[in-house]
C-alpha positions in Angstrom: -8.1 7.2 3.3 -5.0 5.1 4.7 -5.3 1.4 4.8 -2.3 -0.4 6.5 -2.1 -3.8 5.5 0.8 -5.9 7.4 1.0 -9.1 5.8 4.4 -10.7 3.5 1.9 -12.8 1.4 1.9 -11.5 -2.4 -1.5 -12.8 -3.3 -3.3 -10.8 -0.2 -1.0 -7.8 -1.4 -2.1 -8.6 -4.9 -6.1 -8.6 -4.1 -6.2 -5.7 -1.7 -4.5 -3.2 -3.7 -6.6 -4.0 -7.2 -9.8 -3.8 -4.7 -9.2 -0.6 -3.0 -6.1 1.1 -4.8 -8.8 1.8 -8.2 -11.0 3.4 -5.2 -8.5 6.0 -4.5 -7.5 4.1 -0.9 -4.0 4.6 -0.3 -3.0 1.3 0.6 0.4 1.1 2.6 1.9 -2.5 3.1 4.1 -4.1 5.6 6.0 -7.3 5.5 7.5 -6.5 9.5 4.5 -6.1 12.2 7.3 -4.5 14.6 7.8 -2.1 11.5 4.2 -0.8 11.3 3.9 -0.1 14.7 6.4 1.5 15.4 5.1 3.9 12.0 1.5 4.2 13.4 1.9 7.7 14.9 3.3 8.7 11.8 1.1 7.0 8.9 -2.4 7.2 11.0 -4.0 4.7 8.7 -8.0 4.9 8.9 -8.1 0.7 9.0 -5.3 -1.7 9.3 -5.9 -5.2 7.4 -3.5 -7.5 9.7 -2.5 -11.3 8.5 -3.0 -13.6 11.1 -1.3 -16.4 9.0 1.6 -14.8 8.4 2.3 -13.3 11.5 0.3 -15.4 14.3 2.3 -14.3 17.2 2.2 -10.9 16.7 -1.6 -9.2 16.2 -2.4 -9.8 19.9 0.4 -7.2 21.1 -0.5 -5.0 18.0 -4.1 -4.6 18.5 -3.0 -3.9 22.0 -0.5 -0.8 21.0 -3.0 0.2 18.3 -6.0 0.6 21.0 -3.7 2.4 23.3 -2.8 4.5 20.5 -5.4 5.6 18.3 -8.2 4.4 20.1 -11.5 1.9 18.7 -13.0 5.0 17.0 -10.2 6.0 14.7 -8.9 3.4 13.1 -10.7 0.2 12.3 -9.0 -3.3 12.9 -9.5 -6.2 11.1 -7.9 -9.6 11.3 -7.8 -11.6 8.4 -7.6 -15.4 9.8 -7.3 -19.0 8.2 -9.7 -21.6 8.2 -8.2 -23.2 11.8 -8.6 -19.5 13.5 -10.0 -21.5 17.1 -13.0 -19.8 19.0 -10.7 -18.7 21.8 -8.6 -16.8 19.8 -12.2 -15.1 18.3 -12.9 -14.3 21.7 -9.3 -12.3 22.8 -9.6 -10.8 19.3 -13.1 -9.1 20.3 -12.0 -8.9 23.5 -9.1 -6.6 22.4 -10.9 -4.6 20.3 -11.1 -5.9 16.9 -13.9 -4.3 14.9 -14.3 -8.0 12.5 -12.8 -11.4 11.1 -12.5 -12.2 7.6 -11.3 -15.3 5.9 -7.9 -14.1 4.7 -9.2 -16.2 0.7 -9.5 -12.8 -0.5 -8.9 -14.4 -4.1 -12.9 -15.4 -3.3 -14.6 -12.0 -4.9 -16.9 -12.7 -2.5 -14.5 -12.4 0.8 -13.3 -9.2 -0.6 -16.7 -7.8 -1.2 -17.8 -8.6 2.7 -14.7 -6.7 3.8 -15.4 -4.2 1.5 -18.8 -4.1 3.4 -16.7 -4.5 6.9 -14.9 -1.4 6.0 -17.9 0.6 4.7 -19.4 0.1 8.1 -17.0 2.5 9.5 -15.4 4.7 6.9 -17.1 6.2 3.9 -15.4 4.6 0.9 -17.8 6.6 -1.4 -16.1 10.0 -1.0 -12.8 8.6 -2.0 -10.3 9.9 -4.8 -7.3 8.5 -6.3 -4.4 10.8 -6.0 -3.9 13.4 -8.0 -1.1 12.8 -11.0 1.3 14.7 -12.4 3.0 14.2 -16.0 6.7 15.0 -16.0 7.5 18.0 -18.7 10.6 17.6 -20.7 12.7 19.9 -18.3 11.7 18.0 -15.2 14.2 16.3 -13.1 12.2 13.1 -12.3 13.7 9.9 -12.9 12.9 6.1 -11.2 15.3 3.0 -10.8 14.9 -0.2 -9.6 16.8 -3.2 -9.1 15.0 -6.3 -10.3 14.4 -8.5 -7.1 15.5 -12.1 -8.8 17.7 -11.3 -11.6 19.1 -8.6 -9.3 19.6 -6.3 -12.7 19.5 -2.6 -12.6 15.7 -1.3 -14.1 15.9 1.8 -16.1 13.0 4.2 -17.9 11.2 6.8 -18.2 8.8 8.1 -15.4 4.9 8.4 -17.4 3.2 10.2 -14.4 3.9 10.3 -10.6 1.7 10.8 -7.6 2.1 10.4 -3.6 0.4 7.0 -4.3 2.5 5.5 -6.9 3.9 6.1 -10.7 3.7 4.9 -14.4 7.1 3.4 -15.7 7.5 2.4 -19.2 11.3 0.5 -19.0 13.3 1.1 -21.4 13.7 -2.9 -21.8 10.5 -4.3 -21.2 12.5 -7.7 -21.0 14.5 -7.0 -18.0 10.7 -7.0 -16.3 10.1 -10.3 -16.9 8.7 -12.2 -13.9 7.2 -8.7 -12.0 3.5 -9.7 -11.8 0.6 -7.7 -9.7 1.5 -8.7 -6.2 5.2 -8.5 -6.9 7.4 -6.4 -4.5 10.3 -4.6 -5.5 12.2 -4.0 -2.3 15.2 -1.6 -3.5 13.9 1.1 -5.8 15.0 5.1 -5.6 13.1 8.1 -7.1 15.0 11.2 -7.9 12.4 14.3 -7.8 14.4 17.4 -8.2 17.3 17.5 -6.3 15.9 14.8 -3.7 16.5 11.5 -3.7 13.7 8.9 -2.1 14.6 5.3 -1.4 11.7 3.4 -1.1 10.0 -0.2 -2.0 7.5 -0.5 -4.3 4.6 -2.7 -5.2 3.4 -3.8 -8.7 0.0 -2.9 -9.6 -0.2 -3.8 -12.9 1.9 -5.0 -15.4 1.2 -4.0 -19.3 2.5 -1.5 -21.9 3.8 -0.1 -18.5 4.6 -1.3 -14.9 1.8 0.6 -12.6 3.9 0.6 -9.2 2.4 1.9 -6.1 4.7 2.7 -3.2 5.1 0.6 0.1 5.6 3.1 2.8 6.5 7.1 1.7 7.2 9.0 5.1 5.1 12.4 5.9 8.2 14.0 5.0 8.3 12.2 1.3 5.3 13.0 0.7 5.3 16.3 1.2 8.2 16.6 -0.6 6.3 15.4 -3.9 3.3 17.6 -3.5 5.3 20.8 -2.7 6.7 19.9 -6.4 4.2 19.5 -7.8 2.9 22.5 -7.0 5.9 24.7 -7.6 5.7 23.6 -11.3 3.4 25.9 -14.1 2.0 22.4 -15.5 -0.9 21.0 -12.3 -1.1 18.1 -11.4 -3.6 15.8 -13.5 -6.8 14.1 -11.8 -5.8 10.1 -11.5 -8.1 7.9 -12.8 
């Protein structure tokens, strides 16, 4: 399952991806609402999680598009709204076709089990797997580099396992990862896979004996890409946890 989320706020970033990302829910983030729609056709996420906070001017005209798009019954909408959200804005929100509000405090465990719930009302989250991982062999091309975002210093190591969702990176200095905490993006990051190259942004997961990174936005194309590798080499894929 695809969940869009289109919000710049780390800490929402942070919460939504350690809530659904363990349940196998490929969650794809946004920083630019004009970005994510003009990607809908292409991602087709099953629920978009849209920050009212961070982007106040922009759900009414997205809800909009999205409705016209996909339609109420395939894809779920939710608006995740601040304290002052008014009642008139409640009103053109279920007027437009959102499917539910939710107080955007998803640090309260509580918020993020009723839009856990929310979800659950309309796509089964039981029946969901993480992706599928595959460990690079020694005569693998696959290699990762990032450029810190502060420090601005090149990031290089060793690739632990790689999946459409994300990968495992142990650096070969854990020190020039200082400061990359769950929630952290890293917006200028490239993946060689073969003879391919894929420039992406990544977000951290986790951040241990080895930065968990789950990518932003791959394309159809990208992704494809990765899985017809995998499959072309004798060692499959491993089950993700």
């Amino acid at each position: 399952m695809k969940l869009m989320l289109v919000g710049s706020s780390r800490e929402l970033v942070k919460h939504v991806h350690a809530r659904f990302g363990s349940q196998g829910v490929d969650v794809i983030r946004y920083s630019h609402p004009i970005k994510a729609m003009d990607n809908l056709e292409e991602v087709q996420p099953s629920v978009v999680l849209f920050s009212f906070s961070d982007f106040p001017r922009h759900w009414k005209p997205f809800l909009t598009f999205l409705r016209g798009e996909l339609y109420r019954d395939r894809c779920v909408f939710i608006l995740l709204i601040p304290p002052e959200f008014s009642e008139d804005d409640a009103l053109k929100a279920q007027h437009l076709g959102a499917n539910g509000l939710i107080s955007e405090a998803l640090a309260d465990e509580s918020e993020l089990a009723r839009l856990h719930d929310m979800i659950a009302r309309y796509q089964d989250l039981r029946d969901t797997r993480s992706a599928t991982r595959y460990r690079p062999a020694p005569h693998d091309r696959i290699e990762f580099l990032a450029t810190h975002p502060r420090t601005r210093q090149l990031i290089f190591g060793t690739v632990r396992d790689l999946s459409v969702s994300g990968l495992a990176f142990i650096p070969d200095i854990p020190a020039g990862t200082a400061g990359l905490d769950p929630g952290s993006t890293i917006p200028t990051a490239a993946l060689r896979i073969g003879d391919d190259i894929i420039l992406t942004s990544v977000t951290v997961l986790r951040h241990d004996d080895a930065l968990i990174l789950l990518f932003d936005h791959l394309s159809a194309r990208e992704s494809a890409l990765l899985e017809e590798y995998f499959e072309q080499r004798a060692g499959r894929p491993q089950a993700g946890v």
